[in-house]
C-alpha positions, 0 to 999 in steps of 0.5 A, a space after each residue: 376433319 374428323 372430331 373427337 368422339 366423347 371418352 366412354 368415361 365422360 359423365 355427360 354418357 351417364 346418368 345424372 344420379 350415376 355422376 358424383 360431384 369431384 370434391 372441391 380443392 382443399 387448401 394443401 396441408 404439409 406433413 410434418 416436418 415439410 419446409 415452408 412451402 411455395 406461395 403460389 400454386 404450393 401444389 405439385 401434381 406428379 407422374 410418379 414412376 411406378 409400374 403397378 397399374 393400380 396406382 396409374 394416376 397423378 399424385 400431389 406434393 408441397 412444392 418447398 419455397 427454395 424449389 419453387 422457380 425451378 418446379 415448372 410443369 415438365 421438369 424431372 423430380 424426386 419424391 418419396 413414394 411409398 417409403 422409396 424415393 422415385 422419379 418422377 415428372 411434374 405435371 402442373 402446379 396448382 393452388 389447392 388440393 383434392 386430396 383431404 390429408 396431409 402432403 408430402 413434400 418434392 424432394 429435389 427438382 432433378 434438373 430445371 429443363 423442361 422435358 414433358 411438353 403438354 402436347 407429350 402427356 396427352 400423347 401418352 395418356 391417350 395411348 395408355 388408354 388405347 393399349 390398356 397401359 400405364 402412363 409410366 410405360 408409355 413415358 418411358 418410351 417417350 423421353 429419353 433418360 437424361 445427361 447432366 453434361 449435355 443438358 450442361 452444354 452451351 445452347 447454339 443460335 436458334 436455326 434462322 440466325 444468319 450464320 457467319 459467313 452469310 446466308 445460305 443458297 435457297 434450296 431448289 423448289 418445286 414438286 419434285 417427284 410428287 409432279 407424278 401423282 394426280 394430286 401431289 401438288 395439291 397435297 403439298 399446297 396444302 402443308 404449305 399453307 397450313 392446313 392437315 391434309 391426312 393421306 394414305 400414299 402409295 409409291 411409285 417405285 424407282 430410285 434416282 440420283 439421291 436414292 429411293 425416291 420416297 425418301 426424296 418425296 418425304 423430303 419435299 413433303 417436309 420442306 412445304 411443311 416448314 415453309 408453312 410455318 410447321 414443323 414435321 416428324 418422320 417415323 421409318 422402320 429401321 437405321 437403314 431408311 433412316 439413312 436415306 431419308 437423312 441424306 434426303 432432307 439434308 439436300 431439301 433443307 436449310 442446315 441444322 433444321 432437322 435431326 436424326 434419331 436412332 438408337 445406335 446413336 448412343 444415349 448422349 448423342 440421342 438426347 442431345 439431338 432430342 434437346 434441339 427439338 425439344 428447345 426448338 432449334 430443329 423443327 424436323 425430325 427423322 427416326 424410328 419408332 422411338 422418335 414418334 414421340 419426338 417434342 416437335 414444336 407446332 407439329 404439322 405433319 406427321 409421316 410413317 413409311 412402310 407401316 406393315 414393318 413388324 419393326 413399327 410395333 414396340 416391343 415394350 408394354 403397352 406394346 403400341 404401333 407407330 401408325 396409331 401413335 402418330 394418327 393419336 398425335 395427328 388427331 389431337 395436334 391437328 397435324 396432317 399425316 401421311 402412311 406411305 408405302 409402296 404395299 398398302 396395309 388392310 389398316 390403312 385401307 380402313 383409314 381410307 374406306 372410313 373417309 377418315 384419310 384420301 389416297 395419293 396414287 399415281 395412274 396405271 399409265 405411270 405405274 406401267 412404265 416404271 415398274 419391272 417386268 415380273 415374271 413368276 417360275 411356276 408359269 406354264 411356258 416355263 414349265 413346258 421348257 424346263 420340267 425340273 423348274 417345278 422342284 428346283 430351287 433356282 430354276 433356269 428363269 432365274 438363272 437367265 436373269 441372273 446372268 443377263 442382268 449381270 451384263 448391265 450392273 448389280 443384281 438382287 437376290 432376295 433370301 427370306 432366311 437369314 444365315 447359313 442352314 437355319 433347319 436341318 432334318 435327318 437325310 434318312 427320314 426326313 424328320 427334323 433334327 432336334 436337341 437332345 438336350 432341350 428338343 430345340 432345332 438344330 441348324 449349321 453356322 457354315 459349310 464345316 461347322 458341327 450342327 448346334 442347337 438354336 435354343 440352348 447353343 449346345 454343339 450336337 457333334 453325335 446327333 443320331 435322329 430318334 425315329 431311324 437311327 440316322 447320323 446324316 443331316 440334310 438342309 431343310 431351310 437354305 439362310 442367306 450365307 448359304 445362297 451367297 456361298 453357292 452364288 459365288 461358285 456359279 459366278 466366281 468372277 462377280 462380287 457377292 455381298 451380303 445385307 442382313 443380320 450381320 451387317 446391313 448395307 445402305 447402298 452399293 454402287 453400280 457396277 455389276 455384282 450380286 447382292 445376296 439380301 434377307 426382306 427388310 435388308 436390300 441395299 439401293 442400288 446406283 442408278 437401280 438394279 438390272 434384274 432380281 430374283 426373290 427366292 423361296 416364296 414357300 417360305 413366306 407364304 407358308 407360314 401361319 400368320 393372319 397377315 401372311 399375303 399382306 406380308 409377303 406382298 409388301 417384302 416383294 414389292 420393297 425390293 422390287 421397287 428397289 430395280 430400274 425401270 422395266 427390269 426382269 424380276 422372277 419370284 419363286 411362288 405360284 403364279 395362280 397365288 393373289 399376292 403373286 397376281 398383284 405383284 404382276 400387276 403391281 396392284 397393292 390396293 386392291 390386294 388390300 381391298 379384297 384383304 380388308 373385306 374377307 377380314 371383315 367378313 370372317 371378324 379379323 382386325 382391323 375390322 374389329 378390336 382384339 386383345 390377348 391375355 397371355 400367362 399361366 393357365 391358372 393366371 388368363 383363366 382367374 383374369 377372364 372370371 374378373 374382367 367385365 367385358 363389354 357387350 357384344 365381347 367374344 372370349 376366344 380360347 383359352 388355347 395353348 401357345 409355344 413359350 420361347 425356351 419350351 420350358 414353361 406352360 403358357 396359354 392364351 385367350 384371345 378377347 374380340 369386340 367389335 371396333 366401336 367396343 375397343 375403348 371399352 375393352 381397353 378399359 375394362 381390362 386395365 381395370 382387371 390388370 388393376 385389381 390383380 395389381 393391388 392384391 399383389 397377385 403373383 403371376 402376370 398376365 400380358 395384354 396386348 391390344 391389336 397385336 400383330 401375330 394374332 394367328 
């Protein structure tokens, strides 16, 4: 177990004649015109609502004696804040004041439900922090907005009331597939008796008769946590996974001892479920990002599936991940927490290098009889054989597996391009084609669709290209629909599917078909699928990212694991390419080793802490001539960057420290966003600490 490291604002890190003495509470003074107030503790701490980051601190109100049973700590208030009624949440009662004026009084206790725990305010507080935001944010992101009429609703029988018509069977015991990995049965010995084993786990792929089975390890995992007397939170990238895992740990548990969170739920139905947990009659939960917040009662796992997922970053200030919520939430909780995957981040490499998480994997003997067979286009016998494999966009390989895997049940085809043709170009001179209204790229929505732009919607009906005069369009990127499209001339007696944006599918079934799916969207197959194809490699290890091979590495090795054992996989990428090269061997952890040293070596994260401040040219230079940065702090840029519609000039910096520096960093530049704050400074500069698109 690791411990605590001391808050680079504790007083004990100072110097003696540098600490000031708190002053000592004052009995509370009521304004005027306050009602009497409460006898005991009069004084309401509150977290009021605001988003100005200079008034990031709680505030003290009288507590009205007609208020006082229903004022407890978590309960949703009103008060008046700045001439404004606002929201806000009641922190603490307390007997006195640090406050040496007058108090106003808590308007209204909004409703008597306690809906901050302690446990969720550390939370917050602490990623605020971490993130350089305000408390405000990050309670935004944690408790959902509320519903008199559910919180109206009757209360059922905690879950271990005996239901009507008697108990139900035990569920089935046992290891299940963790009886595959050298030290699963210790790991789930260790839930089950209460300890917090913290691991990095790197799945093994397959899916059986329930689906995936990481959804089916997940299950067991919590299952043993709850025999121990503890409850468990799984955090998953999307709606889909969540599925899987919901259907998982419906088969593991009791009924009624977890739920599932989502967004598409709807607000009532989402905080209605978030009650159960919060009132303790589901001590489970599975969700996505949001639910990494979830109110469980003696939290004692904690697990995130497939932390590489953009869709685990919030895109909300203070912009903070799913994997460093739930390691906040595992450190202070003293909870066990488990990043699993079957690609391994060069973030959780560092958990594991650091000696701060152990690794579960299985043995190379086991991994050999349950991966496919991966075959790359670009190898030399296939090349000898078919010349025209090196330009083609579905070599001769591919369509051999295609037609052979046909034979035995569906087949997968990876696009990673959503759409029709997402990128045109003239057919002259093969220059992009843009908008002539706003330069935006144009793109086709079907086979007789006029070209549209993709930033404004503009239909460009007489596009004639500005460098040759050309009128023709030519594909330069091929979507989704496209592929599907010419897949169903090649083989007009098989099914097509589609999975992506526009409709994502969670299973199919096991008869033969094709199924045409962007990264992130591949369905699981009955009994798995009999072959795949991961077209255009170029398209995803191509683009300028940081994170560019980790990425493309983890996309691959989520849908290869989605086929049945020893199955012909053909990706489209050069096989002398390292991500290749570990998708053959399905080796993720030493991809992530070499990755997390060449990032240490050049001073990349996670290696070292960054942030970015992005804004106005005039508005990141006046924050950089502010904010005290702490030693060994590199400033990086000002550089230009691409604002979203092309019509504003934007730029940004970027702020490396090295990692023991981050809570420093994060300091000093919420106190610059403070500052700039309180003098009401007309442009926003956004920070973001460890952001993903750092390239």
């Amino acid at each position: 177990m690791t411990h605590a490291s001391p808050s680079p604002d504790d007083g004990a890190l100072l110097p003696l004649d540098a600490v000031r003495e708190r002053p000592a509470p004052v009995p509370a003074k009521p304004a005027k015109g306050v009602p009497e107030p409460a006898a005991v503790l009069p004084v309401a701490r509150v977290a009021v609502d605001t988003p100005l980051p200079h008034l990031d601190r709680p505030f003290d109100y009288i507590v009205p004696a007609a208020a006082d049973a229903d004022a407890v700590p978590g309960v949703r208030v009103r008060v008046r804040f700045a001439g404004k009624l606002v929201d806000g949440f009641l922190l603490e009662r307390l007997e006195a004041s640090e406050h040496e004026g007058k108090l106003a009084r808590l308007e209204k206790v909004v409703s008597p439900e306690p809906v901050l725990t302690p446990e969720i305010v550390a939370l917050a507080r602490a990623v605020a922090d971490r993130y350089a935001g305000t408390l405000a944010d990050v309670l935004r992101l944690a408790v959902p907005p509320r519903h008199a009429k559910v919180e109206a609703e009757a209360v059922p029988p905690p879950p271990d009331a005996e239901p009507p018509d008697g108990p139900e069977p035990a569920r089935e015991a046992g290891p299940g597939p963790w009886a595959d990995y050298p030290d699963g049965e210790s790991f789930l010995a260790a839930l089950a008796g209460g300890l917090s084993p913290r691991s990095v786990w790197t799945a093994l792929p397959g899916t059986g008769e329930g689906g995936p089975q990481w959804a089916t390890a997940v299950a067991v995992a919590v299952r043993e946590t709850l025999r121990g007397g503890r409850g468990a939170l799984v955090v998953l990238p999307d709606g889909k996974d969540v599925t899987l895992a919901d259907a998982a740990l419906s088969a593991a548990l009791e009924p009624g001892a977890h739920v599932a969170l989502t967004a598409d739920l709807g607000p009532a139905e989402r905080y209605r479920r978030w009650l159960r947990v919060l009132r303790g009659q589901a001590r489970a939960v599975v969700g996505t990002r949001g639910a990494a917040f979830a109110p469980v009662r003696d939290l004692g796992l904690a697990v995130v599936w497939d932390d590489g997922d953009d869709l685990h970053a919030e895109r909300l200030a203070p912009y903070p991940h799913t994997r460093e919520i739930l390691a906040l939430r595992a450190h202070q909780s003293r909870a066990g927490l488990l990043i699993g995957g079957y690609a391994r981040t060069a973030e959780a490499t560092r958990l594991v290098a650091t000696g701060w998480a152990g690794t579960i994997a299985a043995t190379r003997e086991t991994v050999r009889t349950r991966a496919p067979r991966v075959r790359p286009a670009g190898e030399d016998s296939e090349l000898a054989r078919d010349e025209a494999a090196r330009a083609a966009r579905l070599p001769s390989l591919a369509w051999r597996a295609l037609r052979t895997g046909l034979t035995a049940g569906p087949v997968l085809v990876q696009v990673p391009r959503r759409g029709y043709l997402p990128a045109l170009a003239c057919q002259n001179c093969r220059a992009p084609a843009r908008c002539g209204h706003c330069s935006g790229p144009l793109a086709l929505r079907g086979g007789h669709a006029a070209p549209y732009c993709r930033w404004c919607g503009r239909i460009a009906g007489q596009w004639r290209c500005a460098a040759c005069g050309g009128v023709r369009v030519r594909a330069q990127v091929v979507g989704a629909r496209r592929t599907a499209e010419e897949l169903g001339r090649a083989f007009p007696s098989v099914q097509v599917r589609t999975s992506g944006k526009d409709g994502v599918l969670a299973t199919v079934g096991a008869a033969r078909a094709l199924v045409v799916a962007t990264p992130g969207a591949e369905p699981v197959a009955e009994g798995g699928y009999a072959a795949a194809v991961l077209l255009d490699g170029w398209a995803l290890l191509g683009r300028p990212d940081l994170r560019v091979a980790e990425e493309t590495l983890r996309r691959w090795m989520n849908a290869a694991a989605l086929l049945r054992p020893r199955a012909e996989l053909v990706v489209l990428a050069d096989s002398s390419v390292l991500a290749v090269q570990a998708l053959l061997r399905w080796d993720p952890v030493t991809h992530a080793e070499r990755e997390l040293a060449d990032r240490t070596e050049l001073g990349f994260p996670p290696a070292v802490r960054m942030a970015t401040l992005t804004g106005s040219p005039a508005a990141v230079r006046e924050m950089l001539g502010e904010v005290v940065l702490p030693e060994g702090a590199q400033v990086l840029g000002p550089v230009p960057v691409d604002s979203p519609r092309g019509d504003q000039v934007r730029e940004r910096a970027m702020l490396r420290v090295p990692r023991g520096a981050g809570p420093a960093l994060a300091a000093a530049l919420k106190g610059a966003v403070g500052v700039r704050s309180a003098r009401k400074a007309p442009e926003v500069v956004r920070v973001c600490i460890d952001p993903l698109d750092v390239i």
